[in-house]
N, C-alpha and C positions, 0 to 999 in steps of 0.2 A: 504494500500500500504506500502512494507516495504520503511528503508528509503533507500537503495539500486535505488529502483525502482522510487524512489521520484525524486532522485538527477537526474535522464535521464529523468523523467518526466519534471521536469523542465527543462531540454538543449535542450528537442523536443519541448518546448513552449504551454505545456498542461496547466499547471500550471502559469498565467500571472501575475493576480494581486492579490497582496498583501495588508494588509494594518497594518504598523507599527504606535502605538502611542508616541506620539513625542513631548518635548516641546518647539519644534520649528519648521521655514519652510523648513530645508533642513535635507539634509543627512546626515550630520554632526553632527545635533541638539541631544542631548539627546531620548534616549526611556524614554515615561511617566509611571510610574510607575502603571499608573490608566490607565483605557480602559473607562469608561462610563464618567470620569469626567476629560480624558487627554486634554492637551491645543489643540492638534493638531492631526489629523488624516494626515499621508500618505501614498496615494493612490499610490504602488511601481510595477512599472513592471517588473519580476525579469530577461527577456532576455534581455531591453537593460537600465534600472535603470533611466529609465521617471519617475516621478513623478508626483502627484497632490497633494499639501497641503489643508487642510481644516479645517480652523479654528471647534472646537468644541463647538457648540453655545448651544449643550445640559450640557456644565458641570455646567449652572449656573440655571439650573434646582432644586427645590426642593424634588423631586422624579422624578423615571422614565430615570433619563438620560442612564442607561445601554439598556435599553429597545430600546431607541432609536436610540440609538449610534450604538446597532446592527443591529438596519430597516434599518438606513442609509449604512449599512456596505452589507448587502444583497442587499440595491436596486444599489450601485455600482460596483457588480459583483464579490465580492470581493471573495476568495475561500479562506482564510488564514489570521486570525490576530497574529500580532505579539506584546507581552506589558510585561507588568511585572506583575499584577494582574487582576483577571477577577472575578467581583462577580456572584450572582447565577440568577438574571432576566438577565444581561447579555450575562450569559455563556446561559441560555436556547433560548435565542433570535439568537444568534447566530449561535449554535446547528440548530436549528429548520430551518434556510439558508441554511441547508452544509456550512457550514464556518465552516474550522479546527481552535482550539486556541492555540495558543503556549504563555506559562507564563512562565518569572522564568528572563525577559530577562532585562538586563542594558546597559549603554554604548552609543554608537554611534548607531543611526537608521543603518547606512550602512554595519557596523559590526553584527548587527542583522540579515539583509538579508544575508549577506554573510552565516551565520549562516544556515538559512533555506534552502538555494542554497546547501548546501554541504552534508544535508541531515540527520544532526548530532539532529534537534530538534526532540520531541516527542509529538503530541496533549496531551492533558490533556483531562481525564475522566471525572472531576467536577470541580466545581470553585475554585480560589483558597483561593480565601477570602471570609467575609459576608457578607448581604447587607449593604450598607449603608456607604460600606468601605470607598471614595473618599471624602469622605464628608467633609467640615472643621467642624475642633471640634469631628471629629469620629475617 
């Protein structure tokens, strides 16, 4: 879909949930730079900006948390993640959903959605970083 197409995609409500990494509980909080190992998932409606926070209980994981952080991100409907870095079990976990990825992103979560709303992001082909990337000490 161009992003033309995207930006009326989401005013007709095709396109609902989102989910931005965050490291914190609102809309205000920071985007986490990390997707498999961010503080915080939220789960963002992009017609009327509902929200659902959700703490990230995979970042304390020793492997696997991208892997998971995607299963959770499919089984909540999600069609769209929004972060700053996505590694490569992630990025294919997500992929394999239909879940589009948008990386590159800082700032304010709400400023991010606005972002995506206006139709100005592009998915990404491959991941952006390596495995292992979120890790402390990596």
């Amino acid at each position: 879909m161009r992003a033309k197409d995207m930006t009326h995609a989401v005013k007709r409500g095709a396109i609902m949930k989102i989910c931005v990494t965050s490291e914190g509980k609102t809309l205000d909080s920071k985007v986490d730079p990390r997707f498999g190992r961010c503080q915080f998932f939220l789960i963002v409606d992009t017609d009327t900006l509902d929200f659902e926070a959700i703490e990230n209980k995979n970042a304390q994981f020793s492997g696997g948390a991208g892997i998971q952080s995607g299963q959770l991100m499919a089984s909540k409907g999600v069609k769209a993640v929004l972060t700053g870095n996505v590694g490569p079990n992630a990025f294919q976990t997500l992929q394999a959903g239909g879940i589009k990825i948008y990386t590159g992103l800082s700032g304010k979560v709400q400023d991010a959605v606005e972002k995506y709303k206006s139709g100005t992001l592009n998915p990404i082909e491959n991941p952006s970083v390596g495995s292992k990337f979120g890790m402390p000490g990596k």
